[in-house]
C-alpha positions in Angstrom: 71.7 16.1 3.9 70.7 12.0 4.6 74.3 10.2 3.9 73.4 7.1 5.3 70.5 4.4 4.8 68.2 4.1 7.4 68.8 0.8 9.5 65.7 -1.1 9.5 65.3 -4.5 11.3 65.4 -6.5 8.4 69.2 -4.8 7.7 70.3 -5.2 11.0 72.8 -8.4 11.4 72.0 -10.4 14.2 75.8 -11.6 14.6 79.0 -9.1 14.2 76.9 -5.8 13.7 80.3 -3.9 13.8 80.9 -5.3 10.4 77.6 -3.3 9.2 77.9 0.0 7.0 74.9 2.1 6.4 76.8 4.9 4.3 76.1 5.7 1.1 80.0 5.8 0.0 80.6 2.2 1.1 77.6 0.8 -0.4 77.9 2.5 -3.8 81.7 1.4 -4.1 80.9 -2.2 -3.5 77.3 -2.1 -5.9 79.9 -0.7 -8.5 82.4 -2.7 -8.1 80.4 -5.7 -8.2 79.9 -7.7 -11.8 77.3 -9.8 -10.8 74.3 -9.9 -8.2 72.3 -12.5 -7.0 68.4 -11.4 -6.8 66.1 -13.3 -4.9 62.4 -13.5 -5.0 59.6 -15.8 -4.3 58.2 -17.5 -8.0 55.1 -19.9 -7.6 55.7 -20.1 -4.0 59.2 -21.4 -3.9 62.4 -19.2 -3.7 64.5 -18.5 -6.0 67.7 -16.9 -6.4 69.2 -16.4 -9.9 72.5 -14.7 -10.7 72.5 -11.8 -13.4 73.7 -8.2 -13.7 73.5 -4.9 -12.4 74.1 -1.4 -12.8 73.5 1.5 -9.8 71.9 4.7 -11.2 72.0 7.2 -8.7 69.6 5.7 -6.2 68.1 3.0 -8.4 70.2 -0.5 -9.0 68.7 -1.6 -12.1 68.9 -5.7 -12.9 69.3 -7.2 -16.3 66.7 -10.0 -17.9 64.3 -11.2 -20.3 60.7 -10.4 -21.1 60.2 -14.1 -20.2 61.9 -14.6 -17.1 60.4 -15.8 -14.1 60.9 -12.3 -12.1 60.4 -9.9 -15.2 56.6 -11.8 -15.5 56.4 -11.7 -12.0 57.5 -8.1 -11.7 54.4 -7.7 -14.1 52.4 -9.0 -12.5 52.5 -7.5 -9.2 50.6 -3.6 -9.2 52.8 -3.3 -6.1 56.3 -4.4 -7.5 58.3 -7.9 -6.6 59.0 -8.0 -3.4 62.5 -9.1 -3.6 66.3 -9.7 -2.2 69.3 -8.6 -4.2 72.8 -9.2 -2.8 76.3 -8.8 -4.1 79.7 -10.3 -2.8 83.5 -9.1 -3.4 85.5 -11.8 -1.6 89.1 -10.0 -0.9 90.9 -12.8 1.2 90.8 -16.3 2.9 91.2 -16.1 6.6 93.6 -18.8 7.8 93.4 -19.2 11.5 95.1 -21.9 14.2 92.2 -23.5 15.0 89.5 -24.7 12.8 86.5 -22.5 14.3 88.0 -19.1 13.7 88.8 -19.4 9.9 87.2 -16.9 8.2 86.8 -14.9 4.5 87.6 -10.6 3.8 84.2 -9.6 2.2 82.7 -6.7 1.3 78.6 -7.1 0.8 75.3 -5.3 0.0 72.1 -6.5 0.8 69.2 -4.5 -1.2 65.6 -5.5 -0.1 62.1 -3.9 -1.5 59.8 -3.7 -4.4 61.5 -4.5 -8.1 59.5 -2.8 -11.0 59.3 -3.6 -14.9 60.9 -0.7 -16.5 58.5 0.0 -19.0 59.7 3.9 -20.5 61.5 3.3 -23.4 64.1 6.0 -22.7 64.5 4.6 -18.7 65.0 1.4 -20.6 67.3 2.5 -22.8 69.3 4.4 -20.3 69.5 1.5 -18.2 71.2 -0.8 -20.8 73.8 1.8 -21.6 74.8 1.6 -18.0 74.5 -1.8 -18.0 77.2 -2.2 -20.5 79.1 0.7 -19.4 78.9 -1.2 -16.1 80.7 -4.3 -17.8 83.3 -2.1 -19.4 83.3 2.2 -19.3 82.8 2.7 -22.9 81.4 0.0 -24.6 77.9 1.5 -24.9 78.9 3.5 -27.3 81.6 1.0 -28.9 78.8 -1.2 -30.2 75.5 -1.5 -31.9 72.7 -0.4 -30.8 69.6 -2.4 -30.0 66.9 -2.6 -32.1 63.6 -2.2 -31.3 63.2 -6.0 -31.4 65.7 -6.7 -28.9 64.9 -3.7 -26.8 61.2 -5.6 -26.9 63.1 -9.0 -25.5 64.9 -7.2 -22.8 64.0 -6.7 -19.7 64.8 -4.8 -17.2 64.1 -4.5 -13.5 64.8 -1.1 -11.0 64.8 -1.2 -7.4 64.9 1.7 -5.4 67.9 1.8 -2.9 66.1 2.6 -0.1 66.5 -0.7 2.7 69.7 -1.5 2.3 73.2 -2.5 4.0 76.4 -3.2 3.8 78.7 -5.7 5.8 82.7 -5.6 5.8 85.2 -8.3 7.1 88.7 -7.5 6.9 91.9 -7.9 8.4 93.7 -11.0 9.8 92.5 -14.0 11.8 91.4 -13.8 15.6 92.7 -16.3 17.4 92.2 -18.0 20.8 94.9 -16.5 23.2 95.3 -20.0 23.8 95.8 -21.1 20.4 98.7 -18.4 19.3 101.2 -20.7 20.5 100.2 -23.6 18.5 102.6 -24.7 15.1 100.0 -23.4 12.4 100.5 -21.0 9.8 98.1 -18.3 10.4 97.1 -14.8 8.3 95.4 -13.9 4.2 95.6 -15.2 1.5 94.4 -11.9 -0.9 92.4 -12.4 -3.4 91.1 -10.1 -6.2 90.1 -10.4 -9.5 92.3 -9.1 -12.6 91.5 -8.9 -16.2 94.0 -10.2 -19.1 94.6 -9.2 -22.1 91.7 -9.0 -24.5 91.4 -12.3 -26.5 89.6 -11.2 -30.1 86.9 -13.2 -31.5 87.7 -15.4 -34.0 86.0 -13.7 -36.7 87.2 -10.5 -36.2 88.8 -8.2 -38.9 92.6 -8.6 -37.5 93.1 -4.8 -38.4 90.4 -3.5 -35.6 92.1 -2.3 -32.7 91.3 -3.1 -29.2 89.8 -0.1 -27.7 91.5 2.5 -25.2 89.2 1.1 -22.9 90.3 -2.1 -22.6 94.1 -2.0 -23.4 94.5 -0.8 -20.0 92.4 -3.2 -18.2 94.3 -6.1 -18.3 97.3 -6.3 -15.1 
């Protein structure tokens, strides 16, 4: 049994290859974990990278956007799928060395690279914008409304196959020159992570509904 993504040229860092992962594990935690992803493609000859969101699948990441966005229509429009470049970023820590070079920042990354395709089965679809809410909060798929069939026409929805991909990891504290240790700085991490608060209802909502099980235990 494969546990592990193929390195390929294009997935292999040129500086700090330690930091690379390949294993399935690492990269599924950090796609999951992840709220947002960055996807990258090439639209009219210039690139562009656009923020949106994400769910993994399995061994498909599937990207949320509109019929009318620039890679949806280009996703189209390509019999081969959009070639494209999706990335996500958990920042943990800031690195605070002695000297100014070896500052640094705890991450954990994916980098996903092949062919997007429109998702056009209407059950695929479907399923993929459950998980995309269920992404944004375990439950809420079934917590809301439904889409109709003219919003499910307005959405759309991109899958790329996790087959090129990689991870990279920086943690721990900062490496200094041997040099440098001596010197009067403050030196080490500063964690970071991100928290939720306590729900804040809309300002139309019935004041009787209560907040779901779901999310009354989110917040720290």
């Amino acid at each position: 049994m494969v546990t592990g993504y193929q390195p390929t040229q294009r997935t292999t860092p040129t500086r700090y290859r330690e930091r690379a992962r390949y294993d399935r594990e690492t990269v599924h935690r950090i796609l999951d974990e992840a709220l947002i992803c960055h996807l990258g493609y090439l639209g009219n000859g210039r690139p562009v990278v656009l923020p949106t969101t994400h769910v993994r699948v399995g061994e498909t990441l599937y990207l949320h956007g509109s019929t009318g966005s620039g890679p949806v229509l280009a996703a189209g429009a390509a019999p081969a799928g959009l070639p494209v470049c999706v990335t996500v970023t958990l920042v943990d820590g800031l690195v605070l060395a002695r000297s100014a070079m070896h500052h640094s920042v705890n991450f954990r990354s994916v980098v996903v690279l092949g062919a997007a395709r429109v998702v056009d089965d209407a059950a695929e679809k479907l399923r993929a914008l459950v998980g995309l809410l269920d992404h944004i909060a375990p439950g809420r798929a079934a917590d809301c409304r439904a889409p109709n069939p003219r919003e499910l026409a307005a959405t759309g929805v991109l899958a790329l196959d996790l087959v090129e991909v990689s991870a990279k990891v920086r943690s721990g504290g900062p490496v200094d020159d041997p040099d440098d240790c001596a010197l009067p700085h403050w030196a080490g991490v500063v964690p970071l992570s991100v928290t939720a608060g306590p729900p804040v209802p809309a300002g139309d909502l019935d004041p009787r509904t209560p907040v779901p099980p779901y999310l009354s235990g989110r917040s720290a």
